[in-house]
N, C-alpha and C positions, 0 to 999 in steps of 0.2 A: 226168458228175456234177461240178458244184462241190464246193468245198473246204469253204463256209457250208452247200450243202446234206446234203452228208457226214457233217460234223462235229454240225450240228441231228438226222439220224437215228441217228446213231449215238451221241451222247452220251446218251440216253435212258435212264435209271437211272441205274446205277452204270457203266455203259460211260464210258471215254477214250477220246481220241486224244492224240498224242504231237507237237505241232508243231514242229520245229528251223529253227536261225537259215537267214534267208537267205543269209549271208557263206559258212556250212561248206556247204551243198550245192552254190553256185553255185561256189565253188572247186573242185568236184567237177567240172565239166562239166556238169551238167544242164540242160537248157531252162530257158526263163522259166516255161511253163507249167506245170513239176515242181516248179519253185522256189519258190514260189506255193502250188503244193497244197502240199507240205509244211511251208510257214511258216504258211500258215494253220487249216490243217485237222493234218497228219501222218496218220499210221497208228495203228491202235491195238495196244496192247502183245500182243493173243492172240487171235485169230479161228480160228473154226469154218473148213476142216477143219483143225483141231492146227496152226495155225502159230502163229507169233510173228514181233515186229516188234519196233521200237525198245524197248529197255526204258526205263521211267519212271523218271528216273536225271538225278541234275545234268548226268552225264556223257554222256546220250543223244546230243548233238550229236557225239561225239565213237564213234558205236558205229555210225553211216554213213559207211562209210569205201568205199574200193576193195578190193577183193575181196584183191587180192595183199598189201596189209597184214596181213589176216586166216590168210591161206592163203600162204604167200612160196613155196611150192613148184612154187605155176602158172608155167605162161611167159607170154610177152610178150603173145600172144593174148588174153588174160585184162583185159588192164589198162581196157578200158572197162566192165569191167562194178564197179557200184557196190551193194555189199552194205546191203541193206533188214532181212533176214530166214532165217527158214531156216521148213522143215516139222516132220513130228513123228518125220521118221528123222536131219535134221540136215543135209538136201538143203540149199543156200545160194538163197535169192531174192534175184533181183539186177535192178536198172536196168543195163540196154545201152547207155550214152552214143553208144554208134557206131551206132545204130538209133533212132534218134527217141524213145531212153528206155522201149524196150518194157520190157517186165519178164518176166524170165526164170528159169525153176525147172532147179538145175542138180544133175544125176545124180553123188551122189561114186562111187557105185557102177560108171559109167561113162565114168571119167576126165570128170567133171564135164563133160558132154556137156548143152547146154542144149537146153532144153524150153521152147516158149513157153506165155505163164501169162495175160500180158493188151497188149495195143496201147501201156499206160499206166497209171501211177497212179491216174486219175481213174477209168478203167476196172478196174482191180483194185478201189478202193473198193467200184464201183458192184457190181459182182460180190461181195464180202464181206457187203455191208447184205441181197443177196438171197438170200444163202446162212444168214444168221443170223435173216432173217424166215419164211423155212423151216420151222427147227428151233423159233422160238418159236412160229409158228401148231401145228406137228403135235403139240408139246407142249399147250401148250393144249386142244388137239382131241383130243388122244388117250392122253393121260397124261404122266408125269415121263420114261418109259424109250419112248418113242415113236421117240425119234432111235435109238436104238441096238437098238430090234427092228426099227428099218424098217417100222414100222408108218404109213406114209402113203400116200393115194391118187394114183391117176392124176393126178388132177384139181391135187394139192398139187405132185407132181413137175415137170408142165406148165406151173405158173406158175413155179418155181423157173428153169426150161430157158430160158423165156420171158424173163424179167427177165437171165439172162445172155446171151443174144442181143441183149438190146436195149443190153447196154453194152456187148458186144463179139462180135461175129457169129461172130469167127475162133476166138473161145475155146470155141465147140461143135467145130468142124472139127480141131482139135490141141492137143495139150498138158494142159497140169494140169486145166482144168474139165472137158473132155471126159474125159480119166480119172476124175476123179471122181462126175461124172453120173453113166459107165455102172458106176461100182459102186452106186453109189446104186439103180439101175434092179435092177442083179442081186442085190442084198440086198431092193429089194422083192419082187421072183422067188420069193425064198427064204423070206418072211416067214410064221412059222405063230403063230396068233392061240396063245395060251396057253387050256387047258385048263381045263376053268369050277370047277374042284375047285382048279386053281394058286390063284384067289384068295381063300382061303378060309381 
């Protein structure tokens, strides 16, 4: 996914994205191709499942830092990786500079033991836009509390699965999507329609 194409789906409403200078990431280590998405497109400030990204802040450019700024307690091992983000327990998401910029979701609970999350930035967007077309289609379809009964079909699950495969094939096989699919899959498992007197 481009950065114009990203940025045109995902600015839709009241949705941002957060773009930073090229000088502070590329002094980072990052590719051309990273450097690029985030100058022209960024991330946006809170995506669907509970993460967070750059905050919207004069000071944003300056809150993509290297991990070990952040955390000075890592060691040396630590130091390519370039803090994006974190989740909704406070896990750190990070660019790999020493891996082609994949992006990585790291376990504080497991001496910050990384987890792969996507190939690439371009590939995390593409992944977020089809994660948040998701939850706006089953809402729409199926009420306001649709996302959080698990109230959605095969049919919704399978394109969701489907559009993450197509931006990054590996991010079914391991790591953060694939964990979160198969909860998704096992709260629909679990889903009991509400009782016809509940709405009443």
């Amino acid at each position: 996914m481009t950065a114009a194409e990203f940025k045109q789906n995902w600015t839709k409403g009241e949705f941002v994205t957060v773009p930073l200078p090229r000088e502070r990431t590329r002094a980072l280590g990052l590719s051309a191709p990273t450097v690029e998405f985030l100058a022209e497109s960024g991330l946006p400030e809170d995506a669907a499942p509970l993460l967070n990204f750059i905050a919207d802040t004069p000071a944003a450019a300056e809150e993509t830092i290297p991990l070990r700024e952040q955390l000075n307690f890592l060691g040396p091992a630590f130091d390519p990786y370039v803090l994006i983000g974190s989740d909704g327990d406070g896990n750190p998401i990070v660019i790999d500079s020493a891996h082609q910029d994949r992006v990585d979701w790291l376990d504080h609970e497991d001496q910050f033991r990384a987890h792969y999350m996507n190939a690439s930035v371009m590939a995390l967007a593409a992944c977020l836009l089809a994660y948040r077309t998701f939850i706006e289609t089953i809402i729409a379809e199926n009420g306001e509390d649709a996302y959080l009964d698990a109230h959605f079909s095969d049919a919704h699950f399978n394109t969701l699965k489907s559009q993450i495969q197509q931006a990054d094939s590996l991010a079914l096989q391991q790591g953060f999507w694939k964990e979160e699919l198969e909860t998704l899959h096992a709260n629909r498992l679990a889903y009991r329609p509400k009782p016809w007197w509940k709405f009443w």
